[in-house]
C-alpha positions as CSV (number, residue, x, y, z in Angstrom):
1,X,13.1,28.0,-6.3
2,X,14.2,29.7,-3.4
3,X,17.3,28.4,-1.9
4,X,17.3,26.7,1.7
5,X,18.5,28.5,4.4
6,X,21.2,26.7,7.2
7,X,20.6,27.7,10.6
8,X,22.3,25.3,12.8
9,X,25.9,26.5,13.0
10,X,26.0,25.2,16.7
11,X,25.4,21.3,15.4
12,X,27.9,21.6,12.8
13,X,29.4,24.9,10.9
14,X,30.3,24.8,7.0
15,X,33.6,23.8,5.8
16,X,36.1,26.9,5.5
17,X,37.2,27.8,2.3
18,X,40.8,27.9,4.3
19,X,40.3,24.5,6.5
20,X,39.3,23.1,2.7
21,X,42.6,24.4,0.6
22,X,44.8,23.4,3.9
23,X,43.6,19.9,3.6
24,X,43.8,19.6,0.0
25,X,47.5,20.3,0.3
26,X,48.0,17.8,3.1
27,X,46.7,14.7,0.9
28,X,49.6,14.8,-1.1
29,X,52.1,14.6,1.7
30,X,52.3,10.7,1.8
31,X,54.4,10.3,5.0
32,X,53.5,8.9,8.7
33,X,54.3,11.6,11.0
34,X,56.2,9.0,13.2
35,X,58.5,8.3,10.8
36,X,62.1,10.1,10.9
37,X,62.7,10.2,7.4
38,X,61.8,13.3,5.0
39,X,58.5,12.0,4.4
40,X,57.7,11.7,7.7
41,X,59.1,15.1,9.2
42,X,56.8,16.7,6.3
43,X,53.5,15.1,7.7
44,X,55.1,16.0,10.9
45,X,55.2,19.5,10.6
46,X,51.4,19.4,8.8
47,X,50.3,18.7,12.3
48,X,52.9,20.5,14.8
49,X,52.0,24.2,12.3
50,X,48.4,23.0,12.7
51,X,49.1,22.8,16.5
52,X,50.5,26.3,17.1
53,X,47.8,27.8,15.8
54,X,45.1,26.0,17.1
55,X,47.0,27.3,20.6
56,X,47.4,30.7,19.4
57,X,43.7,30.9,18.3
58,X,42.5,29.9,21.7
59,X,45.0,31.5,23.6
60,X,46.6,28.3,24.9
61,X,50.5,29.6,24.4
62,X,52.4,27.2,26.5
63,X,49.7,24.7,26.9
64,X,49.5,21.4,25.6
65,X,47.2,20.2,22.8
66,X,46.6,16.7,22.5
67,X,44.7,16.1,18.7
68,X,41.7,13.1,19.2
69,X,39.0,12.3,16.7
70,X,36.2,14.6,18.4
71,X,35.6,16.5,21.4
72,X,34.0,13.7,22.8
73,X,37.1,11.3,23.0
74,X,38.0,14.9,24.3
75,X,36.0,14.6,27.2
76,X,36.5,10.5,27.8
77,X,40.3,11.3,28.0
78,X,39.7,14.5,30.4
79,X,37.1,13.2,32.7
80,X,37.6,9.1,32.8
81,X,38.3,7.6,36.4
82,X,38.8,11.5,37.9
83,X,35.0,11.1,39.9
84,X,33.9,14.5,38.5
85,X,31.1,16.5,39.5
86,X,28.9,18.5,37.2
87,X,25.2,19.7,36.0
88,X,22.5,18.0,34.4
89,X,23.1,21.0,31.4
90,X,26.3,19.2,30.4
91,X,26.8,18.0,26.9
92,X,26.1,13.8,26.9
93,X,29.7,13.6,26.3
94,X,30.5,15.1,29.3
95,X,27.6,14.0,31.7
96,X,28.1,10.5,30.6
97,X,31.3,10.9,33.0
98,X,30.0,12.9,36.1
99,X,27.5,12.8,38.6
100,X,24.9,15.3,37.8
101,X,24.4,17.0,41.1
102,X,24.9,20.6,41.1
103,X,22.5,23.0,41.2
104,X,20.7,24.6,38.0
105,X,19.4,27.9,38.2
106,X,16.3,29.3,36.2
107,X,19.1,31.5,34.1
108,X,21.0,28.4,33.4
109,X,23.7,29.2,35.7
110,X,25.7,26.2,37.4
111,X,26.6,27.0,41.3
112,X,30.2,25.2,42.0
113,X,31.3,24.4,45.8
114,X,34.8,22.3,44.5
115,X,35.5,23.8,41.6
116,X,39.2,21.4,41.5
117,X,36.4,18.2,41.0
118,X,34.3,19.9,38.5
119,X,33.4,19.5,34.8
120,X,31.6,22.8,33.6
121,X,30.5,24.1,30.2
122,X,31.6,27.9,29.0
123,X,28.6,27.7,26.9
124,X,25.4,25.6,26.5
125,X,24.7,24.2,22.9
126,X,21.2,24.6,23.2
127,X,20.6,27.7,25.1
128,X,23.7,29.6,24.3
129,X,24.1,30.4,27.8
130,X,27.3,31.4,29.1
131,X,28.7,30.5,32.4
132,X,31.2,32.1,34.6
133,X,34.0,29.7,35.0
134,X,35.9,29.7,38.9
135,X,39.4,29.7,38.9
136,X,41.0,25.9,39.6
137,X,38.2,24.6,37.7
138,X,39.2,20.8,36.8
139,X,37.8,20.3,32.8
140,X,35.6,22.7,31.0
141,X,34.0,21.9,27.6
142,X,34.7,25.0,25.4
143,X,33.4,23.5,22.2
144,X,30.6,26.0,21.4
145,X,32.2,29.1,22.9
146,X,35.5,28.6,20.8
147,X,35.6,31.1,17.8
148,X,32.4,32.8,19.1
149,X,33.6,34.3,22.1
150,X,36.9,36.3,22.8
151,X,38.3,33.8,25.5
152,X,41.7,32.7,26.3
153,X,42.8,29.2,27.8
154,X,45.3,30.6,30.0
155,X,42.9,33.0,31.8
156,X,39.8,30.9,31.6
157,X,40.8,29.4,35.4
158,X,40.5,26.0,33.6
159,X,43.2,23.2,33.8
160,X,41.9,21.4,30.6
161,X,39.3,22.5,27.8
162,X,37.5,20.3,25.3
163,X,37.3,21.8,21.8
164,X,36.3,20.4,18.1
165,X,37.1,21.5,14.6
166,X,33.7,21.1,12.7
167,X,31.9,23.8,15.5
168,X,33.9,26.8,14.0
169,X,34.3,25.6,9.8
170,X,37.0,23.2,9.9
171,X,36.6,19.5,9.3
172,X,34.6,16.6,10.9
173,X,36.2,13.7,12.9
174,X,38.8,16.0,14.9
175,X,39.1,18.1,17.7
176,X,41.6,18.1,20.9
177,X,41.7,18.5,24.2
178,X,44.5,21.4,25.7
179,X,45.7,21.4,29.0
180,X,48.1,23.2,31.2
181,X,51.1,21.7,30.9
182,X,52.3,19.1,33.3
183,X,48.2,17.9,34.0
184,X,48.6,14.1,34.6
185,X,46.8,12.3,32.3
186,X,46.3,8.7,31.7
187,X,45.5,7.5,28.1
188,X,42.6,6.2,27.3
189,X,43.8,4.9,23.8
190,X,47.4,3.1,24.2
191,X,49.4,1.9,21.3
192,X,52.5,3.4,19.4
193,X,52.6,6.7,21.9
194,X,51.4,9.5,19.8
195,X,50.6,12.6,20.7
196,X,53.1,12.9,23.7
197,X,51.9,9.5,25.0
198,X,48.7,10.9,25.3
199,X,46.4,9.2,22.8
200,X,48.1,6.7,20.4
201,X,47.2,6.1,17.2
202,X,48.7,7.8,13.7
203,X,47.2,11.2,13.7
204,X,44.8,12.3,11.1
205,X,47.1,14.8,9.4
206,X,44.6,16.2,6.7
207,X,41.7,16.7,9.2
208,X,44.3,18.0,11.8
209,X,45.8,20.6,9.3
210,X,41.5,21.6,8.6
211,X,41.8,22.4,12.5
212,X,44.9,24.5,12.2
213,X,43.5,26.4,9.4
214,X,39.8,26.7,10.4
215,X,41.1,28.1,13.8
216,X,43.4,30.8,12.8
217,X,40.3,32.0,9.8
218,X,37.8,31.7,13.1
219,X,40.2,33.9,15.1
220,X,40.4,36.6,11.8
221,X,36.5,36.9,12.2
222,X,36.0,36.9,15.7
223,X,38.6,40.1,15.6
224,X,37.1,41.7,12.7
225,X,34.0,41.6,14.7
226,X,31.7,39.8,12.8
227,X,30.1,37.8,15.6
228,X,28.8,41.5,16.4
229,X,27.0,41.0,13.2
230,X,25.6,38.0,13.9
231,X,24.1,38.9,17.4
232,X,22.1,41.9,15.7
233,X,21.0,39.3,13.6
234,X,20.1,36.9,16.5
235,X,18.2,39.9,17.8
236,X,16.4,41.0,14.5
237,X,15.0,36.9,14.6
238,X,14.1,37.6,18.7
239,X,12.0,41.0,17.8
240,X,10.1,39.2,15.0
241,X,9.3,35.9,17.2
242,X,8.4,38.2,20.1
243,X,6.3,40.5,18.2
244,X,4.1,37.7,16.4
245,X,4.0,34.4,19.3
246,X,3.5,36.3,22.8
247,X,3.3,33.0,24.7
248,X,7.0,31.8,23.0
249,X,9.5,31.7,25.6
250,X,13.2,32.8,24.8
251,X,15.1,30.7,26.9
252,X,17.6,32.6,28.9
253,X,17.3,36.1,27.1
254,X,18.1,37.8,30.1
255,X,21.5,36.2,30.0
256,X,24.7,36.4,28.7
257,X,24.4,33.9,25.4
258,X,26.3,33.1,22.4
259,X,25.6,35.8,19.9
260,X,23.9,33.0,17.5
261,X,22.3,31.0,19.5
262,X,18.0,31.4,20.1
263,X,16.2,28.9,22.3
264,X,12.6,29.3,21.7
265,X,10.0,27.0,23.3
266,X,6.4,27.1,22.4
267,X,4.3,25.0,25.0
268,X,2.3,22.6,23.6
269,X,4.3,23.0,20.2
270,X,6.8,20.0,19.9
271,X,10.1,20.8,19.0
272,X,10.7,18.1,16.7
273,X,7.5,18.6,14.5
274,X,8.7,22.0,14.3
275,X,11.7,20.6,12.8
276,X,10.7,19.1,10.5
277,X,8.1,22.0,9.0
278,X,10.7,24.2,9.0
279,X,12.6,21.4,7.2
280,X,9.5,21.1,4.5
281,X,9.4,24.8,4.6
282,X,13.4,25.1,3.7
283,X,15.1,25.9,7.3
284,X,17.2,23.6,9.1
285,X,16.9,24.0,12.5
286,X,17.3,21.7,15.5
287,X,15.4,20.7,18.6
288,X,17.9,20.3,21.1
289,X,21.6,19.1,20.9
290,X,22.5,17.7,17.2
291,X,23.8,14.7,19.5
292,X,20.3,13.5,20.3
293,X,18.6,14.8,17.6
294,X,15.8,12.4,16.6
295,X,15.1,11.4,19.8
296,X,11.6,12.3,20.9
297,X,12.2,13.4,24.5
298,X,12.4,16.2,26.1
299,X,15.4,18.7,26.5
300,X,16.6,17.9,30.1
301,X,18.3,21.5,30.1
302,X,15.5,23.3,30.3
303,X,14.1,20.6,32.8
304,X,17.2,21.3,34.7
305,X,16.5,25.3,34.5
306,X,13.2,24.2,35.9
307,X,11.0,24.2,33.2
308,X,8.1,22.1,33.0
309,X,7.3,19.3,30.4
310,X,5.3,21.1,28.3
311,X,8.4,23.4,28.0
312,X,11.3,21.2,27.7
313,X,9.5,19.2,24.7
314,X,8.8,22.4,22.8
315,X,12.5,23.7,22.2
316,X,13.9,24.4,19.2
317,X,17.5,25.8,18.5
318,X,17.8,28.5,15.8
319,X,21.7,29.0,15.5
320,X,23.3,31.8,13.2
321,X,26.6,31.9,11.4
322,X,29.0,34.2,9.7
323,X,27.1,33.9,6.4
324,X,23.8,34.5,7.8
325,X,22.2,37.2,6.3
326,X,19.3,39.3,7.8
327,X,17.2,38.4,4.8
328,X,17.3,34.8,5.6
329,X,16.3,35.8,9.4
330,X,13.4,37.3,8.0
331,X,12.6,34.8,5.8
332,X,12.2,32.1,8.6
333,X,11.1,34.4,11.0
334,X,8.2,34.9,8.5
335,X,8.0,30.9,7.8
336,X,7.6,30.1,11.7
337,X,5.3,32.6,12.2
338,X,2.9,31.3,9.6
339,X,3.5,27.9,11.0
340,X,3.1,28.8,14.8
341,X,-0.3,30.8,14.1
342,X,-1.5,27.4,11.8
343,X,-0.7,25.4,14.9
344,X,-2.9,27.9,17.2
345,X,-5.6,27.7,15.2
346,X,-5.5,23.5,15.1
347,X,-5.2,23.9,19.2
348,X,-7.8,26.6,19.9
């Protein structure tokens, strides 16, 4: 039986053999990082390591990291009661805190007039597109850029970034939010004061130390270049798509992109019956965000990019990863293809 084939790194990427062996070790420190005696310094210093080098990772040296449960509490602490402006192409746990009213264009690129009262993406989960981010810009959600792209905090013009663990191989359930330091911030979860009266709670020291570890392996690769690899990979998958389904559109190939990340839309061919045939066929995919996967609507992205219907409701997201190999891109190149010209002969 051939073995299935993961291709949907940008809903969630597999645990790290590193971010794995880190947490194992933290279970067996029993303390609460609060607490001043020796037990307590030990969990303490699981989570303060695991700190410095999720900053050094994402170039965030003198920066504050605040440790939540997600990149979405991320985003909740960031954006809540701060009246932020941003584009309909946001992430729904970004948009669910600003008014959708700049301007989308056909490449995916966001135009900002007040950058200061702004909430902007680096890079779209869906597309892959990557914006360029103006200096002074109030919060940018860096979740699906960070470990793919070489960026740096402290040169992205950002005064806070939203970031998660599970997005580059570390562990579900934890992710952060950095910020230059001396933002004001107002806590959104109040208690005991953790996390420099930040975000209260006792901190999750085993998926915390899965960040720290995750990170600094995600760093290794992006340095040893093997993102490289994995956009002529993306590309090998474009070629064969292109070659076989003329009317499939590659949503924003003519921009700059994640190197994993293909959007192809297929009108008339909806994305989530694609789904799941590639499912049946051995491929997991996506249609869309994994956020609002199963729900049967359209991707209000590409409506945003000014796509039409027929469009929007045909995307799927085919999203590579450091153990993607170009046999597997073949192999589901060749499985879509025999699907896609099944599905042109039901239409014609």
């Amino acid at each position: 039986m051939t073995s299935r084939v993961y291709l949907d790194y940008n809903a969630t990427a597999p645990l790290r053999p590193e971010a794995r062996g880190a947490m194992i070790a933290a279970m067996d420190v029993v303390g609460n990082p609060s607490s001043v005696h020796a037990e307590g310094r030990a969990a303490k210093a699981i989570v303060e390591a695991a700190r410095a080098q999720v900053a050094t990772a994402f170039g965030a040296d003198g920066a504050d990291v605040v440790f939540t449960s997600s990149a979405t509490e991320a985003a909740a602490l960031a954006c809540a009661g701060r009246g932020l402006s941003g584009a309909a192409i946001e992430h729904d746990a970004v948009a669910a805190w600003v008014s959708a009213g700049l301007a989308v264009d056909r490449l995916g690129q966001v135009t900002v007039d007040a950058p200061e009262n702004t909430a902007l993406q680096l890079a779209n989960s869906e597309t892959g597109i990557v914006q360029d981010l103006p200096e002074g810009l109030a919060v940018s959600d860096m979740t699906q850029a960070y470990g793919k792209l070489p960026l740096a905090f402290n040169w992205s013009g950002a005064g806070m970034a939203l970031i998660s663990a599970h997005k580059l191989g570390g562990p579900k359930g934890v992710g952060a939010l950095v910020m230059k330091r001396g933002t004001d911030l107002a806590a959104q979860i109040r208690g005991g004061g953790q996390e420099m009266g930040r975000r209260s709670g006792t901190e999750n020291v085993i998926g915390i130390a899965g960040f720290g570890a995750a990170a600094e392996a995600a760093a290794r690769d992006l340095d040893a270049g093997i993102w490289n690899r994995v956009e002529k990979l993306r590309n090998i998958l474009e070629e064969s798509i292109e070659a076989g389904a003329k009317e499939t559109i590659l949503v924003g190939k003519s921009a700059r992109r994640l190197p994993n990340t293909s959007c192809l839309a297929t009108p008339g061919w909806k994305g989530e019956t694609q789904v799941m045939q590639m499912d049946l066929a051995g491929f997991a995919i996506s249609a869309g965000s994994a956020c609002s996967s199963g729900k049967v609507r359209a991707s209000r992205v590409l409506t945003a990019m000014g796509y039409d219907e027929a469009v929007a409701a045909s995307a799927i997201r085919v999203s590579l990863g450091p153990t993607t190999t170009e046999d597997e891109v073949l192999r589901f190149a060749e499985a879509w293809l025999t699907k896609y010209n099944r599905h042109r002969a039901r239409a014609a």
